[in-house]
Backbone as CSV, one residue per row, in Angstrom:
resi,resn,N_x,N_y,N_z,CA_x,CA_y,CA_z,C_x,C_y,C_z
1,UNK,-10.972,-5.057,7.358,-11.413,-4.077,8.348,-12.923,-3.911,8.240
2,UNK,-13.913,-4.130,9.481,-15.291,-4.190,9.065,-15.507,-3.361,10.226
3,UNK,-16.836,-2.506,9.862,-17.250,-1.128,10.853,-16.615,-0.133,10.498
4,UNK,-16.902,0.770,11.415,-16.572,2.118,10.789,-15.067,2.146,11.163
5,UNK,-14.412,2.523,10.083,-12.710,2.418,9.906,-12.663,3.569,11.461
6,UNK,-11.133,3.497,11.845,-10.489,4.361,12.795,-9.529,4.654,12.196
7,UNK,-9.194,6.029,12.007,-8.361,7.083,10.752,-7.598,8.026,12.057
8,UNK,-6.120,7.846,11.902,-5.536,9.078,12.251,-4.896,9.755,11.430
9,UNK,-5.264,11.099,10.920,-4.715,11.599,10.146,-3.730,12.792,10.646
10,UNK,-2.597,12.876,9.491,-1.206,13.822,9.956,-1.488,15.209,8.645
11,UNK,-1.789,16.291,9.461,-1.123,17.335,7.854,-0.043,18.051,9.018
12,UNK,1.190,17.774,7.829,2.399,18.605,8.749,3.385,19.483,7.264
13,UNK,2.279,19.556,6.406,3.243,20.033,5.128,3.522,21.874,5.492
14,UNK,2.987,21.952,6.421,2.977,23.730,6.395,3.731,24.033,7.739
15,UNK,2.925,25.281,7.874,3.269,25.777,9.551,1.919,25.684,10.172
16,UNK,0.607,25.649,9.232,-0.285,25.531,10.448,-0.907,23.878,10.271
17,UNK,0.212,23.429,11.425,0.188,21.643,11.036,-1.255,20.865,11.809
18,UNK,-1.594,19.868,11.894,-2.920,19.585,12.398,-2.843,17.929,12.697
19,UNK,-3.752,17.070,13.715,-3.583,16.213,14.147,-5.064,15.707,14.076
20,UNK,-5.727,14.857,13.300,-7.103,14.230,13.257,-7.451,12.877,13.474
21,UNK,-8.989,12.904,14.264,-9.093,10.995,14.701,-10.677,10.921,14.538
22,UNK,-10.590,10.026,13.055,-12.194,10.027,12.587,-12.709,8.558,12.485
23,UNK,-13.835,8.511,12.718,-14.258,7.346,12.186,-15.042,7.191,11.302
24,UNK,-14.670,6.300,9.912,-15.196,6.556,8.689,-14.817,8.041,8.130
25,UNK,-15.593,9.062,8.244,-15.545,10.297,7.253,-15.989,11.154,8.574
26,UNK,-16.546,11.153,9.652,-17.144,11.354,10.858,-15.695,11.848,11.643
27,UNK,-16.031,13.204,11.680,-14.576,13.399,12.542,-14.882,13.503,14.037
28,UNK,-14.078,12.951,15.181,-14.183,12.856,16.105,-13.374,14.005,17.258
29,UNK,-12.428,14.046,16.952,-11.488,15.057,17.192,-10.152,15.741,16.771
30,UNK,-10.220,16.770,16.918,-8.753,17.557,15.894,-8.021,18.474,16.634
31,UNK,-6.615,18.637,16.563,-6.297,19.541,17.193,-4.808,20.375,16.571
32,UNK,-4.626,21.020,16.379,-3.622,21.855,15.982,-2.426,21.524,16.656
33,UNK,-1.503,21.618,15.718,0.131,21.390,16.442,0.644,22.687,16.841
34,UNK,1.457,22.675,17.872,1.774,24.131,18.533,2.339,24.738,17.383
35,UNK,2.279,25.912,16.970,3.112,26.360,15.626,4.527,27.132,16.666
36,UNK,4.820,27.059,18.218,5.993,27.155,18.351,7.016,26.265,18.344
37,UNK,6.377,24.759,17.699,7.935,23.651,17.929,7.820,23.313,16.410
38,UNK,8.938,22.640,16.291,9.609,21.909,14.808,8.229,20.817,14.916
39,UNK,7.436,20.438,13.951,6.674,19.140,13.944,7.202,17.590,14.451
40,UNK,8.456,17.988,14.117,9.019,16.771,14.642,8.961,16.842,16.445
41,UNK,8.849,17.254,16.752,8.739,17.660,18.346,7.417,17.711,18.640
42,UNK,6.639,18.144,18.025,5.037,18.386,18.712,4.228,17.568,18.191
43,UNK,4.788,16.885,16.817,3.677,15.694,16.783,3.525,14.702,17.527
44,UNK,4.344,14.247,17.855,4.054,12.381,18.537,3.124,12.921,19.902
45,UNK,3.725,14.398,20.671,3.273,14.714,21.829,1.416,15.040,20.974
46,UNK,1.257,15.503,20.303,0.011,15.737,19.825,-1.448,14.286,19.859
47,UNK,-0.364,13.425,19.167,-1.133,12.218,18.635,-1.263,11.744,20.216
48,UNK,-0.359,11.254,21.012,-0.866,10.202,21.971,-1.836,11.489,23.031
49,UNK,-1.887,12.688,22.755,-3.127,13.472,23.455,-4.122,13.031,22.848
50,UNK,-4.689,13.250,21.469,-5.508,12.954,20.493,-6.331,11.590,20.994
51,UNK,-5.394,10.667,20.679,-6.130,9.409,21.078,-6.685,9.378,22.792
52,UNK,-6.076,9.785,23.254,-6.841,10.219,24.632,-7.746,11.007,24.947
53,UNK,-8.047,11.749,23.484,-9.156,12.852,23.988,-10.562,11.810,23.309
54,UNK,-10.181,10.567,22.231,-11.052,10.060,21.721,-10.921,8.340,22.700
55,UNK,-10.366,8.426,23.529,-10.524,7.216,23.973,-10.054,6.022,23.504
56,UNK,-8.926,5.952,22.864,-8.382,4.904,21.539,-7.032,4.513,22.322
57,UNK,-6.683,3.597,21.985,-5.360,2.961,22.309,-4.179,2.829,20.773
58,UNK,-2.881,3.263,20.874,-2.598,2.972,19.689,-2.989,1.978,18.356
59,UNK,-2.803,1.018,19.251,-3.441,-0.196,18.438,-4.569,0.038,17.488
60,UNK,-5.518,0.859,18.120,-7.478,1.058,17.935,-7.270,1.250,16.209
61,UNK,-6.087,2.208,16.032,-5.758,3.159,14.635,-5.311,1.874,13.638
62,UNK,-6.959,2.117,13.178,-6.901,0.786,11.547,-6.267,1.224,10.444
63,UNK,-6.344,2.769,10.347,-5.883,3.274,9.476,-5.054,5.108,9.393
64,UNK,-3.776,4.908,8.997,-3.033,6.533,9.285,-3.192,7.154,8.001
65,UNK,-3.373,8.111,7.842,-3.828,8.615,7.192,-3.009,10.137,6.929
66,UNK,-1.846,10.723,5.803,-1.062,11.906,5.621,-1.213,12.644,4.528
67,UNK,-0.797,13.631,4.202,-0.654,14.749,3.510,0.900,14.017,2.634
68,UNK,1.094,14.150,1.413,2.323,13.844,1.494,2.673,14.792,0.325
69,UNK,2.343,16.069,-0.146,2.904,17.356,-0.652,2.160,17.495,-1.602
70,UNK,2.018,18.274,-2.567,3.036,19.335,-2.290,3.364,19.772,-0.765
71,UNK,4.682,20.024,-0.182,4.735,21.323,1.165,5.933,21.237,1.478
72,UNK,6.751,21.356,2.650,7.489,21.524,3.217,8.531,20.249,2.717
73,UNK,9.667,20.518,3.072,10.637,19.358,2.810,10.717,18.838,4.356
74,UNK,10.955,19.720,5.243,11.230,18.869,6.599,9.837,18.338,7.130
75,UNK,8.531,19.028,6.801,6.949,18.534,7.243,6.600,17.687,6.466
76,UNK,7.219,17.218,4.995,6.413,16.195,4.466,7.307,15.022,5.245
77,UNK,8.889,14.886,5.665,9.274,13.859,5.867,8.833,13.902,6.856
78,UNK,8.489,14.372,7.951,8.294,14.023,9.019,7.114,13.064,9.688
79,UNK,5.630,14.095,8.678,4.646,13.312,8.562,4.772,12.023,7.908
80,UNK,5.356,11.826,6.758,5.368,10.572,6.083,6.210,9.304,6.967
81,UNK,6.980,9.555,7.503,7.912,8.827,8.404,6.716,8.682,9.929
82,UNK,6.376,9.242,9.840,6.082,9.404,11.228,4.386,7.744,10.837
83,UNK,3.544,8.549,9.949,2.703,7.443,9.671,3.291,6.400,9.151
84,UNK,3.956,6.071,8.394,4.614,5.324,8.319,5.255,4.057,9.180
85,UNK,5.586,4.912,10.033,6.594,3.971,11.891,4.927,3.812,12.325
86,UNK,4.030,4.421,12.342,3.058,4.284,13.271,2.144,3.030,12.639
87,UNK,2.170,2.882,11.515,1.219,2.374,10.782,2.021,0.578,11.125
88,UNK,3.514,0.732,11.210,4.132,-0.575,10.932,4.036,-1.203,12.555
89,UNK,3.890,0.019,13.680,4.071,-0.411,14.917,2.787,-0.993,15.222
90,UNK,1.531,-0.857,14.637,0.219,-1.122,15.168,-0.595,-1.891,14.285
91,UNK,0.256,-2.257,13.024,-0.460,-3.435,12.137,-1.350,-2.794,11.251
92,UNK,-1.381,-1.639,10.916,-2.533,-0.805,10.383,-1.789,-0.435,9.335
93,UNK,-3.089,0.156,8.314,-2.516,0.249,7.358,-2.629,1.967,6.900
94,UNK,-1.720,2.383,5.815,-1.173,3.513,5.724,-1.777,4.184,4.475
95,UNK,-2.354,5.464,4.014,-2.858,6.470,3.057,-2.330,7.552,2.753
96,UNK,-1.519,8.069,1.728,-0.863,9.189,1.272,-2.424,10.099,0.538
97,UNK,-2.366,11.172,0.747,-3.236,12.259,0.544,-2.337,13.494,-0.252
98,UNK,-2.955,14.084,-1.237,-2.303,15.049,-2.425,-2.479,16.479,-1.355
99,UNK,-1.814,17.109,-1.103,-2.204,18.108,-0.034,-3.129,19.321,-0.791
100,UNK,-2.565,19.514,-1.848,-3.717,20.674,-2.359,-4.978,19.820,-3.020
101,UNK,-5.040,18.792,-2.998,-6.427,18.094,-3.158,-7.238,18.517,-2.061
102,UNK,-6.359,18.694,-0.617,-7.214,18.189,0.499,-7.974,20.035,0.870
103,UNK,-6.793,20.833,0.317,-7.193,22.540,0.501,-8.695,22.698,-0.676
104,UNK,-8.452,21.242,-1.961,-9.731,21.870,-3.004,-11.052,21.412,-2.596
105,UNK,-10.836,20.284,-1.654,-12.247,19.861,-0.980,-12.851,20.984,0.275
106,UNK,-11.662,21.527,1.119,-12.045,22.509,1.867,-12.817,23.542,1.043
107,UNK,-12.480,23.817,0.215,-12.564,25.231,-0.492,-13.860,24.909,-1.695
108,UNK,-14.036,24.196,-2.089,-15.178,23.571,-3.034,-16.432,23.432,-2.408
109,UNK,-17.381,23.859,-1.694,-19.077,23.273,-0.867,-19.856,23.595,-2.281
110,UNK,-19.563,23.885,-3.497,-20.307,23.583,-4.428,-20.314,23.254,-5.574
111,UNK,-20.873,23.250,-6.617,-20.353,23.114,-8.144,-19.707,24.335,-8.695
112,UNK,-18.257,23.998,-8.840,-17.420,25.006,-9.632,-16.214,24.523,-9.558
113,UNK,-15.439,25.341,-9.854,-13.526,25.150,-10.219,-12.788,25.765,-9.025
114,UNK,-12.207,25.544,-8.626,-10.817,26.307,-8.151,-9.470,25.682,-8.494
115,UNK,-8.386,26.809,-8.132,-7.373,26.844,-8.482,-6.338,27.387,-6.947
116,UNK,-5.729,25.963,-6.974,-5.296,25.813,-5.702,-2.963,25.908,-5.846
117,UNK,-3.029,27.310,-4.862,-1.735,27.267,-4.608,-0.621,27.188,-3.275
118,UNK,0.161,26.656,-3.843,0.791,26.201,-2.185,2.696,27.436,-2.479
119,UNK,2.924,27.601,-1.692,4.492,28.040,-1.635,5.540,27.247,-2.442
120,UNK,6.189,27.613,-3.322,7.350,26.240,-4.001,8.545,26.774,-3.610
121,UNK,8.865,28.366,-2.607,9.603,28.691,-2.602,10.246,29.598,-3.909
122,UNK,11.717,29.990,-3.989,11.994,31.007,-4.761,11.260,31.818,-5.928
123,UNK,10.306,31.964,-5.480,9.418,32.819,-6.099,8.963,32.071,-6.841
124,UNK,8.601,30.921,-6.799,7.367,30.036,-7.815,6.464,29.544,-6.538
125,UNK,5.127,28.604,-7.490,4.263,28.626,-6.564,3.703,27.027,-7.558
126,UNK,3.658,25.963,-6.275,2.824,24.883,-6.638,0.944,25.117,-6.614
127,UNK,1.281,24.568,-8.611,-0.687,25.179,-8.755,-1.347,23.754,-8.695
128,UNK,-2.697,23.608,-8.878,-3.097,22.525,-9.759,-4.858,23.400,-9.455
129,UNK,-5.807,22.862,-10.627,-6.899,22.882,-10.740,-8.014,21.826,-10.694
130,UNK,-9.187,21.941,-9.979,-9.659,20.595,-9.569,-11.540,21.286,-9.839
131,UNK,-12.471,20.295,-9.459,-13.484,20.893,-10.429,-13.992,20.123,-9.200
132,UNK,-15.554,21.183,-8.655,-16.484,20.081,-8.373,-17.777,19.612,-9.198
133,UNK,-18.291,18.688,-9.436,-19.093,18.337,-10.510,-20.166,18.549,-9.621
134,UNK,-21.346,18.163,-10.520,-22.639,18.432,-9.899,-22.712,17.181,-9.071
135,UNK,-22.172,16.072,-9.541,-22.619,14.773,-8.430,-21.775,14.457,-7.092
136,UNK,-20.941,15.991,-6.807,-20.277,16.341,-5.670,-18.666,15.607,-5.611
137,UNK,-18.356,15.116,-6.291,-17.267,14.328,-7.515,-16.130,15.541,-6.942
138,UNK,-14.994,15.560,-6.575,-13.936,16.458,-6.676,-13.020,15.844,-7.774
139,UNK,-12.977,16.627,-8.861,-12.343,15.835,-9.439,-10.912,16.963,-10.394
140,UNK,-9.741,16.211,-10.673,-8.596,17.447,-10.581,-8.510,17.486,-12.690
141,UNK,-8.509,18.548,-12.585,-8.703,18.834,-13.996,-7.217,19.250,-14.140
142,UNK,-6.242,19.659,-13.794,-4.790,19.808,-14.303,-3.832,19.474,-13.286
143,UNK,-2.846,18.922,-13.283,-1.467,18.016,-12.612,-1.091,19.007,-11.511
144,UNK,-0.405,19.287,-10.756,0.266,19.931,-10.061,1.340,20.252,-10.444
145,UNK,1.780,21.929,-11.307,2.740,22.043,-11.712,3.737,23.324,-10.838
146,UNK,4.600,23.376,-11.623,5.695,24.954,-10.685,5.703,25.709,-11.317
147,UNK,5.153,27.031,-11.402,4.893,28.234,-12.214,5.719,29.968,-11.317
148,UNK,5.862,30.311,-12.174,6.877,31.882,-11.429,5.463,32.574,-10.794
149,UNK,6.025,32.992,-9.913,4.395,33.618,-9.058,3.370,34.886,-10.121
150,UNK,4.857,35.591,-10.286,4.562,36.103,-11.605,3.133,35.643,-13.361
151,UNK,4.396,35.159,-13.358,3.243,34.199,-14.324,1.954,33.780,-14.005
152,UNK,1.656,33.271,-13.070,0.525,32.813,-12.891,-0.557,33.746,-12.418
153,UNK,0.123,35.219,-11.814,-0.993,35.631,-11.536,-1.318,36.810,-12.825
154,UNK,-0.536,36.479,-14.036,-1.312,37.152,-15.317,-2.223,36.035,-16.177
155,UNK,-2.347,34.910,-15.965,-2.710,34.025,-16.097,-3.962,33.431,-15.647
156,UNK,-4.874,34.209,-14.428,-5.952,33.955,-13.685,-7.254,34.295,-14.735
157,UNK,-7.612,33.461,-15.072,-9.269,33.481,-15.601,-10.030,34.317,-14.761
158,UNK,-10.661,35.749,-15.459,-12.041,36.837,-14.577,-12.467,35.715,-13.663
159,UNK,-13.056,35.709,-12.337,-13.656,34.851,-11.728,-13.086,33.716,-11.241
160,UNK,-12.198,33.472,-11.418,-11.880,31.811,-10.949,-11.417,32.227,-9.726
161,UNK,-11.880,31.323,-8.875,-11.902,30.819,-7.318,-10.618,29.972,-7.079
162,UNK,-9.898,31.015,-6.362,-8.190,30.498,-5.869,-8.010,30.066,-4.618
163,UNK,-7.426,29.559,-4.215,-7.049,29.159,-2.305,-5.823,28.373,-2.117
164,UNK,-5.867,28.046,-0.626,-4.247,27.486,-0.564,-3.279,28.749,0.339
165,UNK,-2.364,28.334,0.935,-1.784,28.948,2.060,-1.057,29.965,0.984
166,UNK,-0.672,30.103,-0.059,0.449,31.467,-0.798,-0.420,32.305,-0.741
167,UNK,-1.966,32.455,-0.473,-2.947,33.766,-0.955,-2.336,34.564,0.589
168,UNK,-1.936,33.617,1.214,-1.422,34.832,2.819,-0.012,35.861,2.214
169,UNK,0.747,35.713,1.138,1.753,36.077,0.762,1.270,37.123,-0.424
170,UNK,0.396,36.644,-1.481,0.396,37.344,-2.848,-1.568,38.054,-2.639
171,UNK,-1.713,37.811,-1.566,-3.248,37.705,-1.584,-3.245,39.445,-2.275
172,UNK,-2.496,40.316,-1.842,-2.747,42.003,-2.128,-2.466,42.130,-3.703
173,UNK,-1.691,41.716,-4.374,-1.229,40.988,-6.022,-2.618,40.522,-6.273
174,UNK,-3.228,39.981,-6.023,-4.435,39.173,-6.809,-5.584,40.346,-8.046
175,UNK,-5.630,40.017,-9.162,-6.167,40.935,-9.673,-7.486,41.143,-9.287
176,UNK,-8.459,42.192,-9.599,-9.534,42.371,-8.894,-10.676,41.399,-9.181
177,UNK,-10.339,40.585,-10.807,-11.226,39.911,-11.295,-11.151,38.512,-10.293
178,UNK,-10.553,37.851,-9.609,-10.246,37.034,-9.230,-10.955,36.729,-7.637
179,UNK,-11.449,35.468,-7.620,-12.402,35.092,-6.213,-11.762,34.373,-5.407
180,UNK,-11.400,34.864,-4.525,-10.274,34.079,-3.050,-11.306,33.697,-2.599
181,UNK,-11.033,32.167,-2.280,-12.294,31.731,-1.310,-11.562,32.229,0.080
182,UNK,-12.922,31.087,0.858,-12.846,31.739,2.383,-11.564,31.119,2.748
183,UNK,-11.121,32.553,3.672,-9.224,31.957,4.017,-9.173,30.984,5.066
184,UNK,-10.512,30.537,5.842,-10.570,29.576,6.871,-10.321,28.520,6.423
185,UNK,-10.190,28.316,4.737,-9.649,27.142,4.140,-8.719,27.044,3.265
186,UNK,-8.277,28.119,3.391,-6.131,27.982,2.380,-5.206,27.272,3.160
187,UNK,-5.591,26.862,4.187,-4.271,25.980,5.307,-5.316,24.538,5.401
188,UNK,-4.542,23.144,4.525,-4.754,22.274,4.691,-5.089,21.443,5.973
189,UNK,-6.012,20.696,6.476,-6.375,20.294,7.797,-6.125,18.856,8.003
190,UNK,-6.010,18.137,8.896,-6.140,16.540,9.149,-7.099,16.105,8.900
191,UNK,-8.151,16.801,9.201,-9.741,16.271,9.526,-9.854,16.472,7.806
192,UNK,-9.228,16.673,6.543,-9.454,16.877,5.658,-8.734,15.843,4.882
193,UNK,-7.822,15.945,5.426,-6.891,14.595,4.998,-7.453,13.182,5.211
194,UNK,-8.264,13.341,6.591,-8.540,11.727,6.968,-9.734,11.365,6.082
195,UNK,-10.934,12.607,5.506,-12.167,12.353,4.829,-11.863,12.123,3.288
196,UNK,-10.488,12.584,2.797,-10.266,11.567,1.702,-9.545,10.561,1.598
197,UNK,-9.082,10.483,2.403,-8.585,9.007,2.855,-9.731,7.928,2.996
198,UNK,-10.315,8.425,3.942,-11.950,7.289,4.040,-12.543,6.942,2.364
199,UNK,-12.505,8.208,1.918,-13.809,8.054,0.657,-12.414,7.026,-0.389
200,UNK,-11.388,7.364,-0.445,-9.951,6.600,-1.362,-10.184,5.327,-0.799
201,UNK,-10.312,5.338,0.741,-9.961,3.376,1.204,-11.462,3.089,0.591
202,UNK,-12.357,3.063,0.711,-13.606,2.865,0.660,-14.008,2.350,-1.153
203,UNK,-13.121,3.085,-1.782,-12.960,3.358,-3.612,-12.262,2.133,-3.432
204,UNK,-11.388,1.530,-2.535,-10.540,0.234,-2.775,-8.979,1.365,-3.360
205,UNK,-8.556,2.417,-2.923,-7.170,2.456,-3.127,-6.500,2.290,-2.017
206,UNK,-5.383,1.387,-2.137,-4.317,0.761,-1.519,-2.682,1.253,-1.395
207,UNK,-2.253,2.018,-0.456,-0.428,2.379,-0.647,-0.079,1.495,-0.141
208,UNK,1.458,0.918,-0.680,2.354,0.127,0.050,3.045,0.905,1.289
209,UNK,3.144,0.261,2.412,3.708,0.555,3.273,5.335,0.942,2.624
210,UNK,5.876,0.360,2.557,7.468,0.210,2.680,7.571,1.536,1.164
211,UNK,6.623,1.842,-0.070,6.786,2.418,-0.990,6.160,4.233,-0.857
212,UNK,5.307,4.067,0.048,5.167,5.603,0.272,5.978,6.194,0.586
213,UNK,6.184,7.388,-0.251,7.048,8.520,0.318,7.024,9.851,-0.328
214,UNK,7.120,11.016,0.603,6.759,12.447,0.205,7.317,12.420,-1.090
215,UNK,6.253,12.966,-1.963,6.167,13.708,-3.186,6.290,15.270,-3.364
216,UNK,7.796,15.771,-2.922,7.952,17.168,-3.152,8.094,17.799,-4.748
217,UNK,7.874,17.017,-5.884,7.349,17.986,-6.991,8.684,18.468,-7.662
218,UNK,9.685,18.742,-6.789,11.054,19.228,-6.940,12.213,18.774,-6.281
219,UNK,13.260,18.778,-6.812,14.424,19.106,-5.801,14.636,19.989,-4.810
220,UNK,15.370,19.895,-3.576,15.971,21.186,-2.488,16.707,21.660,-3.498
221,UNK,16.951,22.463,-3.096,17.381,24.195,-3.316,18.908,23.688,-3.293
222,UNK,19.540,23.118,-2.394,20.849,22.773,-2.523,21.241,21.779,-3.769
223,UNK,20.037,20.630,-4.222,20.417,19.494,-5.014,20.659,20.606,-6.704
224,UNK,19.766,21.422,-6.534,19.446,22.510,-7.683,20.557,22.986,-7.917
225,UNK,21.091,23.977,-6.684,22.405,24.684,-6.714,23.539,23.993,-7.417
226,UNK,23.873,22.412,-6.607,25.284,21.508,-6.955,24.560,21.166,-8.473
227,UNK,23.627,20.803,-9.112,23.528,20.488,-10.639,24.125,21.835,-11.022
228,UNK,23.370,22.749,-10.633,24.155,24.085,-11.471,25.805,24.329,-11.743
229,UNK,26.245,24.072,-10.412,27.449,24.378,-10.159,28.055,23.317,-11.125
230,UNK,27.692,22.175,-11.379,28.422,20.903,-12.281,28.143,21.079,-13.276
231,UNK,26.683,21.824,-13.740,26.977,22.286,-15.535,27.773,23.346,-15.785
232,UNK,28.258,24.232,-14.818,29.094,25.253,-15.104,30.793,25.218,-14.826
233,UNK,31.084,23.531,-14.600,32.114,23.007,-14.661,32.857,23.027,-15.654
């Protein structure tokens, strides 16, 4: 691929889902998915607007570009499936993106730490911590783990800079020592997804088509339940 790459990127891990078409790191246009339909319904109608608002033909898309979780169980498959079919229909090739990576680049414009959380459901909360260095480097200083909401918020270092879509839920809980960044960036974006995607293809990282697939961190709630129910057999 030579010139400036053509990136469509998918974030559909949440409710406020998003549709992006960049070239290189250069975003061209973005647009929000209706938050009144299932993603599975408003994306495809999203994307072939998208490319029409940038002038592109399916084909044009060198590279798709997704979110693939922490988030949703029905928004990560959807997005992942969805780039996926798109990537195989147009010869292009395909990029999985860490979703709270993509909330720590929103939330990071300088040198420091944050501590990024997403919803895990029953009262836990997917964390991870990521650092920006002075040479503008995002770089993730602890794994993405599942912590009781509880727990973690006795657990906040005076000062440390938090974000990520759960601060809309626990944001009034937050102790006073604690720095919520700006909330214009706790909901993961496309146009965020596709600019580490660019800087990853560009590094030379490569996903297999046929081997990507959402990384939900956990089991559903039902797979949880039936183990339970079979150790208490």
């Amino acid at each position: 691929m030579s010139g400036d790459l053509r990136i469509l990127a998918l974030e559909t891990t949440g409710t406020a889902g998003s549709v992006a078409a960049l070239s290189g790191k250069k975003l061209l246009h973005e647009a929000a998915l209706d938050p009144r339909q299932r993603s599975a319904q408003s994306l495809a109608p999203a994307i072939q607007q998208l490319l029409a608002e940038v002038g592109w033909r399916s084909a044009d898309v060198q590279l798709t570009a997704v979110a693939i979780g922490p988030g949703s169980f029905t928004g990560l498959r959807v997005g992942v499936m969805t780039a996926k079919t798109w990537a195989y229909a147009t010869g292009g090739a395909v990029l999985g993106v860490n979703t709270l990576e993509a909330i720590a680049e929103q939330s990071l414009t300088e040198p420091g730490c944050v501590t990024v959380v997403f919803d895990a459901q029953r009262k836990q909360l997917f964390s991870s911590c990521y650092e920006r260095r002075p040479d503008a480097i995002l770089q993730e200083l602890s794994p993405v783990t599942i912590i009781n909401v509880d727990d973690w918020l006795q657990l906040l270092a005076p000062g440390m800079r938090v974000s990520g879509p759960m601060l809309e839920r626990i944001g009034q809980q937050l102790p006073a020592h604690s720095a919520p960044a700006d909330p214009r960036t706790w909901h993961p974006r496309a146009s965020t997804v596709g600019q580490l995607a660019a800087r990853d293809w560009m590094a030379g990282r490569r996903d297999d088509l046929w081997a990507l697939a959402p990384n939900y961190y956990r089991r559903s709630a039902a797979e949880e339940k039936a183990d339970e129910s079979c150790g208490g057999a």
